[in-house]
N, C-alpha and C positions, 0 to 999 in steps of 0.2 A: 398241762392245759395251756391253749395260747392266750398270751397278754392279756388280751382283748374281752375275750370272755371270762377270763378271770375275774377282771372289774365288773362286766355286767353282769354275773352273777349274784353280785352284792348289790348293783344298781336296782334292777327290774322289781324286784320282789320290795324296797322300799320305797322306789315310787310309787305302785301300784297302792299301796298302803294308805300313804298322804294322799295319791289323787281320793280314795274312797273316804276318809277321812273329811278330806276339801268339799267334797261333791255332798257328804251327809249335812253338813254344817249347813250349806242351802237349802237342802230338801226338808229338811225338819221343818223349817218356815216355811215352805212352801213356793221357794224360788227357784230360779233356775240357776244351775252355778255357773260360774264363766270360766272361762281358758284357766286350765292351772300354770304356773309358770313358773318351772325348775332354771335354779342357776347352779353352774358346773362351773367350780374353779380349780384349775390345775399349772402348775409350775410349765416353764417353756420345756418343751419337749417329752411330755412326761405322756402323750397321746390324750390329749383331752376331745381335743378335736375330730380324731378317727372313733373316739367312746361316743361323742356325741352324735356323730352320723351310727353309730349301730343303734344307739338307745331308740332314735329316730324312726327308723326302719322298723323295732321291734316292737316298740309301743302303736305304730301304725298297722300292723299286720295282724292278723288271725293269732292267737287268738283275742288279742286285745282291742283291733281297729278304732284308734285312738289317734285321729288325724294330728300330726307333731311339725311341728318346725322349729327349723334352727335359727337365731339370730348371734350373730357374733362380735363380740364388742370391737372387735377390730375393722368392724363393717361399719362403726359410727364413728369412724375418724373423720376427723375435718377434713373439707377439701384442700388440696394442697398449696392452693393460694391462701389461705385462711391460718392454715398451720406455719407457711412462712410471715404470716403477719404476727402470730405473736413469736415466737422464733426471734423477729427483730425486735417484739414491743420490750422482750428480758433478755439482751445477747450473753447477758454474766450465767445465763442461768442454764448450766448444760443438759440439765432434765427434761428443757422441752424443748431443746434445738432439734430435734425429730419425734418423729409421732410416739404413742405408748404412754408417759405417766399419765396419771389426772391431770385433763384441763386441754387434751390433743381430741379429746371426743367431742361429739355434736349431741352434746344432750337435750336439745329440743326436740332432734331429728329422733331421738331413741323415747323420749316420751311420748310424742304423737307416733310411734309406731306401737310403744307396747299401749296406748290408751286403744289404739285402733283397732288392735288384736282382744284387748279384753272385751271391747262392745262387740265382736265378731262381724265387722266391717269390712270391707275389701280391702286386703293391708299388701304393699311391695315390701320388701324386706330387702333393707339396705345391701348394696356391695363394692367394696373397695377393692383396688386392684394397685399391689404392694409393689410389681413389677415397674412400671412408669415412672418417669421422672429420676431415671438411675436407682432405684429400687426407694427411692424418698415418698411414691405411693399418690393413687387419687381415686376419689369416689369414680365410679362408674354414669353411664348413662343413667338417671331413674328411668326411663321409660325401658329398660333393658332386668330392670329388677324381677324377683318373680313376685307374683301375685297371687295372695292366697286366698280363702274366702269367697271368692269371683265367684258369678251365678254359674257360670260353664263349670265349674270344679264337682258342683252337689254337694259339696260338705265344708264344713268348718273346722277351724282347727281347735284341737280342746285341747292340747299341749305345747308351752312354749320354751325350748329349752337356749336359753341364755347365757351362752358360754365365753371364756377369758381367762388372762391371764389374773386379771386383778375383780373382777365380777364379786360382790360380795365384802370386800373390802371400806371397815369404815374408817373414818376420819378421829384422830386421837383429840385429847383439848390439849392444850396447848401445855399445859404443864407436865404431862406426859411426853408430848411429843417432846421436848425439849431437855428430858431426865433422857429420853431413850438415846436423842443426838447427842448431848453431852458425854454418855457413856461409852458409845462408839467414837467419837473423836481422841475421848480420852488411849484407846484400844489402840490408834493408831499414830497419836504421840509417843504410845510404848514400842512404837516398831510393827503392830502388829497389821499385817498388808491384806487381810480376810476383808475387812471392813467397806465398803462401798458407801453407808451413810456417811461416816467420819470424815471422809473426802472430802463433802460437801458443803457448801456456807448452810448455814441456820435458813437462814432466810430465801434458802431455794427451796430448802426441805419446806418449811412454812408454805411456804408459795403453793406445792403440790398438796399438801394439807387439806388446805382452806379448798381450793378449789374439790377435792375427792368429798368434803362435805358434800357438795350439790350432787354427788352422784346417789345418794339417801333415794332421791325421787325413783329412781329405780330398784337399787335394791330393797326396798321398803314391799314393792309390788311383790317380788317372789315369796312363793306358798312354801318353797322346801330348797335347800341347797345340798348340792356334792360338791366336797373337798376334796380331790386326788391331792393330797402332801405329800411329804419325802420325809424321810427318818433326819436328813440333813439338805438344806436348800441348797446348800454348794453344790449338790446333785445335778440342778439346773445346768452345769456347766456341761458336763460330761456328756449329760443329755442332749445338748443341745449340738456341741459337738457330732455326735455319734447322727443324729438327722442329718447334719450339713454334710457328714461325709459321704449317707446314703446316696443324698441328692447330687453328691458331684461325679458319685460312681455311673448312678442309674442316668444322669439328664446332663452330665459334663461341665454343672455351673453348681455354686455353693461356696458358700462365706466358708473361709480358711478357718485354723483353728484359732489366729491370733484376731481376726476378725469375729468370730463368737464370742471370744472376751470382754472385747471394744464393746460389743453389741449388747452382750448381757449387762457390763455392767451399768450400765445406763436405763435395767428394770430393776434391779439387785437392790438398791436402797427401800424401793417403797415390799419389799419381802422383809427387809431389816425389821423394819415400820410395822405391819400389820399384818402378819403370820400369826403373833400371840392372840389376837384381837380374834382372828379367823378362826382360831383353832380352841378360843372360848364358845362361840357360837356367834352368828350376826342377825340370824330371821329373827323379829322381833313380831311378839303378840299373835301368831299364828299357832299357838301349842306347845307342847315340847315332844324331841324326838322328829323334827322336821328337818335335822340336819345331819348329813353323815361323810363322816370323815375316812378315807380309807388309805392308810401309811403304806407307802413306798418304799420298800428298798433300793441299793444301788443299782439294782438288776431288775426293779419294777415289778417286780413280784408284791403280795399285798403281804403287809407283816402282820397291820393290825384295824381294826373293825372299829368302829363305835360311832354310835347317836346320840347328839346331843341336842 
């Protein structure tokens, strides 16, 4: 079976689940329920992206017709003047000398989009374009965005799936955080070269922290999460490799393999960080059983099932 449907296999039948789940909880009282809003988080390369455009499609169509849209947190980057102002406001801090940790996203812009979508209000849905600026990235036109909701459409959307690298990810306190840095630094004083956190000063890790706190206002919003994981995150690498070489086959451009390295390890620490966290559960007060996690092998195949 290809990849692809391999995953939605496990996907569709527990969405559909929680949307009916979601939608009873209103109707008992006599409401009307609003947009469900599933968050997808999956490692670089692991296809999260191409699962989210089928989920898309298939919860849209016959026999579901469950109007869906994508929003992608890579689409709430700051614009690229913005991103180079804090850039210079921390120069010591290489976590956010280009976009990706907590604190490179426009979280106001991602609140009044998903407030917009739950009241089922005519919402554009953010788009960044990663290409520009030597591939350093900038929002797009808004006025080029698409628009969902609109009276021309006739319908609304009742599914909002919120997808990323780090989506769902919460913020540790501080004394954790600080057991989990110390024990990695300690990894890499013994020689050991795996480590990406230990690299790092205390106080940048802190910095991406505190600020991944404020991203609560969104993940709080979603009804249910999927975790595409990997049996081992150093997976990430290979993965990501294996994309970039697609793309320099099929389109004659794509980051080399010592540039995938460069590039991963600059997401690799906050995977360090809050994989355990994720991999406890993160949807809070919507039920249990609203999250599902589906393990990876090296070859992307699913190993292993579970809802937590």
């Amino acid at each position: 079976m290809p990849e692809l449907l391999d995953k939605s296999k496990h996907c569709i039948p527990f969405i559909l689940n929680c949307i009916k789940e979601h939608r009873s909880k209103y109707e008992t009282t006599g409401e009307t329920p609003p947009p469900f809003f599933l968050g997808l988080n999956g490692v670089q390369g692991v296809g999260k992206t191409t699962l989210a455009s089928t989920l898309c499609h298939t919860l849209s169509s016959r026999p579901y017709n469950l109007p869906t849209v994508i929003l992608s947190i890579d689409d709430l980057y700051l614009p690229h003047a913005a991103q180079q102002t804090l850039a210079s406001a921390h120069p010591l801090n290489p976590l956010i000398q280009h976009r990706g940790q907590p604190s490179t996203h426009d979280l106001a812009l991602g609140r009044s989009v998903f407030k917009s979508l739950f009241q089922r209000q005519p919402t554009r849905i953010p788009s960044y374009d990663k290409s520009v600026f030597d591939g350093q990235g900038d929002r797009t036109d808004p006025m080029s965005w698409e628009l969902v909701n609109g009276a021309e459409t006739g319908e609304k959307v009742e599914v909002v799936v919120f997808e990323g690298w780090c989506v769902g990810f919460r913020a540790l306190d501080e004394v954790e955080l600080k057991n989990k840095w110390e024990a990695k630094r300690r990894e890499v004083e013994n020689g050991d070269k795996k480590s990406r956190l230990g690299k790092n000063r205390f106080e940048n890790v802190k910095f991406i922290n505190e600020k991944l706190r404020e991203y609560d206002l969104l993940t709080d919003m979603l009804d249910a999460l999927i975790h595409i994981d990997a049996e081992d995150t150093e997976f990430v690498y290979r993965w990501r490799r294996e994309q970039e070489a697609a793309l320099r086959a099929s389109k004659g451009s794509g980051m080399t393999d010592e540039e995938v390295i460069k590039f991963v390890d600059g997401y690799y620490p906050a995977y360090e960080l809050y994989t355990d966290t994720l991999r406890a559960g993160v949807i809070k007060g919507k039920g249990s059983g609203r999250q599902l996690r589906l393990v990876f092998g090296a070859d992307r195949n699913v190993k292993e099932v579970m809802k937590i």
